[in-house]
Structures are given as structure tokens and as C-alpha cells.
C-alpha positions as CSV (number, residue, x, y, z in Angstrom):
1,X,-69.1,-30.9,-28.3
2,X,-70.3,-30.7,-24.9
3,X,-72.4,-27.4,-23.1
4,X,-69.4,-27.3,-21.1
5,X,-67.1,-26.6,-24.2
6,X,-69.3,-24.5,-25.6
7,X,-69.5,-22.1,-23.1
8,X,-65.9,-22.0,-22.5
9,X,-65.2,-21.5,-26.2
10,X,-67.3,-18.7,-26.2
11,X,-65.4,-17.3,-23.2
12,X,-62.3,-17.2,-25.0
13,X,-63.5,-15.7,-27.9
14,X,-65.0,-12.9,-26.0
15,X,-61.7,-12.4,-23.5
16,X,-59.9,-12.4,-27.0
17,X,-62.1,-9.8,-28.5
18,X,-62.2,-8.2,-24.9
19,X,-58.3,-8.1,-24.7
20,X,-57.8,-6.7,-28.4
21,X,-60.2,-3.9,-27.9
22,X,-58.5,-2.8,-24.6
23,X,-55.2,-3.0,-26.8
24,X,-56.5,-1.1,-29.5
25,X,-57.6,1.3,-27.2
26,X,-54.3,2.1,-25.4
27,X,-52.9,2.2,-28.8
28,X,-55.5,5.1,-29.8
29,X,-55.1,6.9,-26.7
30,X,-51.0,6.3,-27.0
31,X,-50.9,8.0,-30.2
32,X,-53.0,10.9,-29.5
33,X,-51.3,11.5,-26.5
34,X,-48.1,11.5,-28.7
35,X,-49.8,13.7,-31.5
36,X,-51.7,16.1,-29.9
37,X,-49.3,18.6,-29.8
38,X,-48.3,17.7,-33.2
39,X,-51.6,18.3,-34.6
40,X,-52.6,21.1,-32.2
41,X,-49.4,23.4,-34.2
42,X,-50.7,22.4,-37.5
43,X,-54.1,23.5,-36.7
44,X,-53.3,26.1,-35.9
45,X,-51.6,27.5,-38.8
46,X,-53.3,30.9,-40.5
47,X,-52.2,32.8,-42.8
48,X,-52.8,36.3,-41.6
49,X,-51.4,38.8,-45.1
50,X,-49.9,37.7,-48.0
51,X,-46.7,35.8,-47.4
52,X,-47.3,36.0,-43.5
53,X,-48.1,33.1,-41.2
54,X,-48.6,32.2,-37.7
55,X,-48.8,29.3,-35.8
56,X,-48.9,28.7,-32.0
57,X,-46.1,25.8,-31.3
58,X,-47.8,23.2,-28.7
59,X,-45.5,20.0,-29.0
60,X,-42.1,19.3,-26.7
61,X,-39.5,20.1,-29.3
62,X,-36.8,18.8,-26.7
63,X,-34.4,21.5,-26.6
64,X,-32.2,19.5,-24.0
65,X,-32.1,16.4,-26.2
66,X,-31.1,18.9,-28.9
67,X,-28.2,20.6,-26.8
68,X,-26.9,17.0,-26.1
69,X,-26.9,15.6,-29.8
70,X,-23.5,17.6,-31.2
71,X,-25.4,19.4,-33.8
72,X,-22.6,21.2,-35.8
73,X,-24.2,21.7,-39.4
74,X,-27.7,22.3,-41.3
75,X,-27.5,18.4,-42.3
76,X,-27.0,17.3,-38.4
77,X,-29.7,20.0,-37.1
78,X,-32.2,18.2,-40.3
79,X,-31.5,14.8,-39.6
80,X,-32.6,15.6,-35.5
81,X,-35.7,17.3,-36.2
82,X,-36.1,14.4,-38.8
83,X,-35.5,12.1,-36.0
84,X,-37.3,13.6,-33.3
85,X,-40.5,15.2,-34.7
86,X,-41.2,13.1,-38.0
87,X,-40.0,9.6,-36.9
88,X,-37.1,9.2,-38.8
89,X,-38.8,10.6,-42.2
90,X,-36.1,12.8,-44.2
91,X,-37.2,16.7,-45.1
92,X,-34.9,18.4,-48.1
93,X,-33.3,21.8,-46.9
94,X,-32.7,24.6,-48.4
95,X,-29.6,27.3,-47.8
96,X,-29.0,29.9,-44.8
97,X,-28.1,33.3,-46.0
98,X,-28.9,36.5,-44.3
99,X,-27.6,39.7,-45.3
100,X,-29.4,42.1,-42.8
101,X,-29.6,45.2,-40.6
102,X,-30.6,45.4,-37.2
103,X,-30.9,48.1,-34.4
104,X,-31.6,48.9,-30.8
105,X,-33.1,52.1,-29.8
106,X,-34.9,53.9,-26.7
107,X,-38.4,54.8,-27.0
108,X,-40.2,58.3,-25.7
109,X,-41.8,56.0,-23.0
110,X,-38.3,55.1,-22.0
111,X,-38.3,51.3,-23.0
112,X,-36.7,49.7,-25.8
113,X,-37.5,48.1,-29.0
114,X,-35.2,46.7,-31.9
115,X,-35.6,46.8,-35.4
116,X,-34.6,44.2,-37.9
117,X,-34.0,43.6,-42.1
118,X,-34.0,40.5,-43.3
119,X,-32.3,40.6,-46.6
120,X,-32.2,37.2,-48.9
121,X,-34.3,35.6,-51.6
122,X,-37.8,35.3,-52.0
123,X,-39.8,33.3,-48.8
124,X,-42.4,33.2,-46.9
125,X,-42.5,34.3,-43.4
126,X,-44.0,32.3,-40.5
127,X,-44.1,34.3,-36.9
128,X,-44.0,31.2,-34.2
129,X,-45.0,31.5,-30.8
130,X,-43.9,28.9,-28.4
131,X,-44.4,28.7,-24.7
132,X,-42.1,25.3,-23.4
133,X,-43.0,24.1,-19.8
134,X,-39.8,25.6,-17.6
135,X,-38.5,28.0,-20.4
136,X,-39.7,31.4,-21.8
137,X,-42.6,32.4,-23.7
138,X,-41.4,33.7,-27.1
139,X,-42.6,35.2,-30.5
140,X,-40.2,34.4,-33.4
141,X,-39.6,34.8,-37.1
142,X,-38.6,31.6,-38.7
143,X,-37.0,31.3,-42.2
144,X,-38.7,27.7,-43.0
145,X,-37.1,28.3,-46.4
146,X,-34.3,26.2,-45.3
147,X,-36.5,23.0,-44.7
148,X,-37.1,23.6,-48.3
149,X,-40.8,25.1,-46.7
150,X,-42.9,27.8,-49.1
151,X,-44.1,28.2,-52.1
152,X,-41.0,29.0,-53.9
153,X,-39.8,26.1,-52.8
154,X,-42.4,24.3,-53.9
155,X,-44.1,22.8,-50.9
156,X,-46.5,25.3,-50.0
157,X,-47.9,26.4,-47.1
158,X,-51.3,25.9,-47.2
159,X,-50.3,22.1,-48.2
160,X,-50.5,19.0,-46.1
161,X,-47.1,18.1,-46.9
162,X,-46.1,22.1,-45.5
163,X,-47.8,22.7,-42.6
164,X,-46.3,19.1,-41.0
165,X,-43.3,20.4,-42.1
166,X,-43.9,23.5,-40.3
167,X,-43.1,21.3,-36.9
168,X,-39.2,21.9,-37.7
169,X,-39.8,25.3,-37.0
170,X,-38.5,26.4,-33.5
171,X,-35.3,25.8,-35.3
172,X,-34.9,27.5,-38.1
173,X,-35.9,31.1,-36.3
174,X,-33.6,34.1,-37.0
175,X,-34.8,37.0,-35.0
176,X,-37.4,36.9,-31.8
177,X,-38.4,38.4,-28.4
178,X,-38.8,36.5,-25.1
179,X,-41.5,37.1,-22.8
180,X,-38.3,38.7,-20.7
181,X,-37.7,40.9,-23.0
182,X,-34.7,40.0,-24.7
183,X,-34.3,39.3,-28.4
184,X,-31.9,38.0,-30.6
185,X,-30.7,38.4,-34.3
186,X,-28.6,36.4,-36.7
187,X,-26.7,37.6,-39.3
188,X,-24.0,36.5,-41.9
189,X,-20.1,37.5,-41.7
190,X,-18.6,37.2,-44.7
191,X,-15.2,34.8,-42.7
192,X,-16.0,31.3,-43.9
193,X,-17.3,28.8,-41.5
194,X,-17.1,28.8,-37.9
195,X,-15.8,25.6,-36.2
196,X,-15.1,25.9,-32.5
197,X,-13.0,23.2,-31.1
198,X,-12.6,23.6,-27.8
199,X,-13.8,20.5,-26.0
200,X,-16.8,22.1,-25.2
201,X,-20.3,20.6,-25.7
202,X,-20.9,21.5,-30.1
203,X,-24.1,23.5,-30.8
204,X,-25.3,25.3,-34.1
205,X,-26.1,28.7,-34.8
206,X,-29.8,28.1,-35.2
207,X,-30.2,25.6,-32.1
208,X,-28.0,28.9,-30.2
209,X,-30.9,31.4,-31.0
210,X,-33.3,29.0,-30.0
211,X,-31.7,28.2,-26.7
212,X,-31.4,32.0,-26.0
213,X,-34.8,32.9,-26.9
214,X,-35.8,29.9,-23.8
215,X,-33.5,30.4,-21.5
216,X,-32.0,33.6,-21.3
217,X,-33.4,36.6,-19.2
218,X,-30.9,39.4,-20.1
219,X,-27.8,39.9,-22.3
220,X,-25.5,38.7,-19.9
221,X,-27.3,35.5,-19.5
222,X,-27.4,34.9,-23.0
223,X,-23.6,35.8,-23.2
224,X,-23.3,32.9,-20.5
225,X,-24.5,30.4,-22.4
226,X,-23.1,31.3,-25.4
227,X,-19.8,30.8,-23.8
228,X,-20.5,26.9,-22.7
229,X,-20.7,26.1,-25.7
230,X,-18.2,25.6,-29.7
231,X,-20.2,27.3,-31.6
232,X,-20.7,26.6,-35.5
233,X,-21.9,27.6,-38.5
234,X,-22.6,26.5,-42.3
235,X,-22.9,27.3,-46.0
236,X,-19.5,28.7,-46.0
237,X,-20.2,31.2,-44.5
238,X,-20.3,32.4,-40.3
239,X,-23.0,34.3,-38.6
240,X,-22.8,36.7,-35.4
241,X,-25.8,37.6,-32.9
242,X,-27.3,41.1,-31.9
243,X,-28.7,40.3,-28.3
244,X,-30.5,43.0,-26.6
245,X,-32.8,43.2,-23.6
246,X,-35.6,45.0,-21.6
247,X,-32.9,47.3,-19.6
248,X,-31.4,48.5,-23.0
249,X,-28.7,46.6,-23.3
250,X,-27.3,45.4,-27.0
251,X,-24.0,43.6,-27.7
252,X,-23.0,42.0,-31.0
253,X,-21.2,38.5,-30.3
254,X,-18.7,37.3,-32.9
255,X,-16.4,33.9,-33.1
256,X,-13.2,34.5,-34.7
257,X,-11.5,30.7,-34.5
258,X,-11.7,29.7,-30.5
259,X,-12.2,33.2,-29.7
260,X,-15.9,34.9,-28.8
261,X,-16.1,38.2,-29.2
262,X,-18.3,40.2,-27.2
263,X,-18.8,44.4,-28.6
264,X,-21.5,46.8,-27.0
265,X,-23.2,48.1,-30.3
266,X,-26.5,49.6,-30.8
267,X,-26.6,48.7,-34.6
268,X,-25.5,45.7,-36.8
269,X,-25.0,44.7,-40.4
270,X,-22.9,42.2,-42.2
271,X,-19.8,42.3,-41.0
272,X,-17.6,42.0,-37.9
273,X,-17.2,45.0,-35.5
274,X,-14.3,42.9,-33.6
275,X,-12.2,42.6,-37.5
276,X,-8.8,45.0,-37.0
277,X,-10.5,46.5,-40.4
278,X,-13.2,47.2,-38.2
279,X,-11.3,48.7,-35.3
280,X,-9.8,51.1,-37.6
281,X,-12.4,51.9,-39.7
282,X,-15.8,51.4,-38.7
283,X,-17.4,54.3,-40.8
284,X,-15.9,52.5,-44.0
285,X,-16.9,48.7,-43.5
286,X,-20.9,49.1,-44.7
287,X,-23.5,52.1,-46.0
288,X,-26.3,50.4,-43.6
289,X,-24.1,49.9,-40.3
290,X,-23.3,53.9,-40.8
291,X,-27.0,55.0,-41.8
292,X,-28.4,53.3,-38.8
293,X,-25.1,54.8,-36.5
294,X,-25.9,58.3,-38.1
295,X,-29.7,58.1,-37.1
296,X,-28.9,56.8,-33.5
297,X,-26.8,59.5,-32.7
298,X,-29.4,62.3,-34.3
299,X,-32.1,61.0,-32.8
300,X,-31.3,58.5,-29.9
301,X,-35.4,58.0,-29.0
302,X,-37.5,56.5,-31.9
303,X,-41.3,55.6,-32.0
304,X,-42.7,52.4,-33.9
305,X,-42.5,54.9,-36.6
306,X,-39.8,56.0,-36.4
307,X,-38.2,52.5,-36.1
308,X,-40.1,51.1,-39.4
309,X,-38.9,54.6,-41.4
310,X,-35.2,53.7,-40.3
311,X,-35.8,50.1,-41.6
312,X,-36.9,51.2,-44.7
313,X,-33.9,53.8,-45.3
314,X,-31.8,50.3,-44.8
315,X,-33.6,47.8,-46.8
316,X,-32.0,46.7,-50.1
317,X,-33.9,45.5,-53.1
318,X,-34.2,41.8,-51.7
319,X,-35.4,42.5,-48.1
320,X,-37.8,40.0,-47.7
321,X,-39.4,41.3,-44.4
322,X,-39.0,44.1,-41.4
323,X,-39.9,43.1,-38.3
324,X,-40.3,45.9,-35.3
325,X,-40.2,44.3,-32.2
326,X,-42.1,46.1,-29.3
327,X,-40.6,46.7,-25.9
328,X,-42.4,43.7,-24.0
């Protein structure tokens, strides 16, 4: 073989080796650009009491692409964050039940905080803040129970396998504040499954507390975007929402068929204030829904103390966690 040969030979070989570094490269930096924010949220994961968690939520979780993808059940909402945030890889669920109590009250400061029960088997609680480029800054409480999350269901926590799963988590929350100020509850209604169809876009109950907790700035925003939207629900079961907000606003909205309900209310339980039983008979529909009526009306301005005492007068013997959340 020539010099000449040689020295090209050796040319390629180093172009090649040149050329398959640079690739390798771009495919490093591709794939920590893509999971950064991925592995940012599961770092930081802590568990701050026994059963508590926190975790600061710094990946896109595409809320638009969400709002566009017809999500009408827990298997549809699954197989999207499947999809989107572990590449196709299929999570088991658990169910979504809430029997709860929640409240809006004035403060002595003259601001206004809310109080919530959440009633149901034994889980784990994770409190997720997530700040999304354009939307709201939040603090949530997410029942990760239903991606088959925590140690009674098995998967831990503290496990590799749990805090990846942990990334479905912006939504499966069930009661939070905004950085506006408004916050949102969901409960159960014992009236079957909800199943709008009115030729409007689909969206399910979990993916509306999570568009709420972004996007809306008061009550009547969040009642605005409620309303663009056929609203479902799961397990048999339908839910309803306690929104209230930084001016002191509360409402509890309600879906009966193709109809949204909309009723100013201070307090809410498990069951629906827009029901003809209702209308006729409020004091008679639920123990809770009249104890937390009863203190309002005695005492209309409650501390953080005072909030947490009425919660506990409320809570049954399954309330898995209180949550008080402060004026913001």
C-alpha cells in the first residue's frame, strides 16, 4: 500500500471516529435536554413527616396537548401521561373516590383561606408545586394513589420505580391554591358518571382542576372555562368543584346531564346543592355540610386555628389528610 493510501486511510478512520463522537455527543446533550426536567422533579422528592411529600415539578407537562387529546376517563388521562411523560411505558391505576368536606371562611386580617377533608382509604400524600412558563404558580395536593403510587399500593415512594412515577402527578391533584389566589376542590356526588355531550372539546375532571389551578385568576374565570368544555367523570361515580378566590368568592359547580350548575356556597360535602332534594331540604342532605353551615354562621371570621378545629369536628374515621390553605 502506498504513503498516499496510508495517509488517507488514516483520514477516514479519524473523520469516522471524529463524526461518531460529534453524534454521540448531540445524542447526550439531546437527552439531557429532554430529561432534565424529568430528573430535576425526582430529585427533588423529600419526604418531609410521615406519609407527607413534596416535590418541586420542573418538566413541561403540556397542559395544551392535554386539553386537545379528548381525555374522557382515568384509562384515557393514564394512557396520555403514559404517552407523554414515560414514552409509551404503561403505569397501573388505582380508583378515584373522595368523600370530603370543604369550606371558605374570612379571616380577622380580612383575607380568606379554605379548609379541606379528604376522606378515602389509606395513601400517601405528595404536596406538588409547579410553576409552568405562561401559567400560574401553584401548590397542590395530589392523590398519586390512583397511578397505583404509595406504599399501600405497593410501589413506594422512596422507590425508584415511585418517584418516576411521581411525574404523573400534576394530574392526579384534588385540592390546591394558585399563586392568584384561587383554589379548587374536588369532591364525589353520589349521581353516576358524568358524560357531557355537547360538541364541545371533552376534558376530565382531574385535567379540569389542573387547568384551573394554571389558568384561572378568579372564580369567574374558572367558571369560564369550565363552561368551554363536556365535562366527565369516572368510577361510577360524578364529582363537583368548590372554587374560591382571593376576593372571597366560593361557588360549588355541579353537572347534571348537559347542564352546569353554578351555586354560591361557603361550604361543601358530598352531595349536590343544585338536587330538588337539596333545594328543599338542605339542612337534611349531610351532618358535615350542616356542621360547617352552623359554624359559618356563628362565627363568620376563623384563624388557622380555628379553620383546623372546624376540620377536625368534620373528619370521619377515614380522613386521610386536612389541608388549611393560607390566604396567598
Amino acid at each position: 500500500m502506498s504513503e498516499t493510501n496510508r495517509i488517507s486511510k488514516k483520514r477516514i478512520i479519524k473523520i469516522t471516529a471524529l463524526s461518531l463522537a460529534a453524534l454521540l455527543t448531540a445524542g447526550i446533550i439531546t437527552a439531557a435536554f429532554i430529561l432534565y426536567g424529568r430528573i430535576a422533579s425526582i430529585l427533588s422528592v423529600r419526604n418531609v413527616a410521615d406519609e407527607l411529600y413534596t416535590m418541586n415539578f420542573q418538566q413541561d407537562y403540556h397542559l395544551d396537548k392535554a386539553l386537545s387529546s379528548e381525555i374522557k376517563s382515568k384509562n384515557d388521562l393514564m394512557k396520555f401521561i403514559c404517552d407523554d411523560m414515560f414514552f409509551g411505558y404503561q403505569m397501573k391505576s388505582g380508583p378515584i373516590r373522595y368523600a370530603c368536606s370543604a369550606f371558605s371562611t374570612e379571616t380577622p386580617d380580612v383575607e380568606h383561606l379554605v379548609g379541606r377533608n379528604l376522606d378515602f382509604n389509606s395513601i400517601e400524600t405528595l404536596s406538588l408545586y409547579t410553576h409552568p412558563d405562561g401559567s400560574y404558580a401553584s401548590i397542590a395536593s395530589a392523590d398519586v394513589s390512583i397511578a397505583g403510587i404509595g406504599k399501600y399500593q405497593g410501589v413506594p415512594f422512596s422507590s425508584a420505580e415511585g418517584k418516576i412515577a411521581l411525574l404523573a402527578s400534576p394530574y392526579l391533584c384534588v385540592d390546591g391554591m394558585n399563586e392568584k389566589g384561587l383554589s379548587v376542590s374536588i369532591l364525589d356526588v353520589d349521581m353516576g358518571e358524568l358524560h357531557q355531550d355537547t360538541e364541545k372539546p371533552d376534558l376530565f375532571m382531574l385535567v379540569a382542576v389542573r387547568l384551573l389551578l394554571d389558568r384561572a385568576a378568579d372564580v369567574d374565570e374558572a367558571v369560564g372555562l369550565l363552561r368551554q368544555y363536556d365535562i366527565h367523570s369516572g368510577h361510577g361515580w360524578t364529582q363537583h368543584l368548590f372554587i374560591a378566590d382571593a376576593g372571597g368568592k366560593s361557588v360549588v359547580v355541579e353537572w347534571e346531564k348537559d347542564k352546569m350548575n353554578v351555586a354560591d356556597s361557603h361550604a361543601c360535602t358530598n352531595f349536590a346543592l343544585s338536587s330538588k332534594d337539596a333545594q328543599e331540604n338542605p339542612t337534611e342532605m349531610c351532618l358535615r355540610f350542616n356542621t360547617i353551615n352552623e359554624w359559618l354562621e356563628k362565627k363568620p371570621e376563623n384563624s388557622a386555628q380555628d379553620a383546623m378545629e372546624l376540620l377536625r369536628n368534620v373528619s370521619v374515621s377515614f380522613t386521610q389528610w386536612s389541608c388549611r390553605i393560607p390566604p396567598r
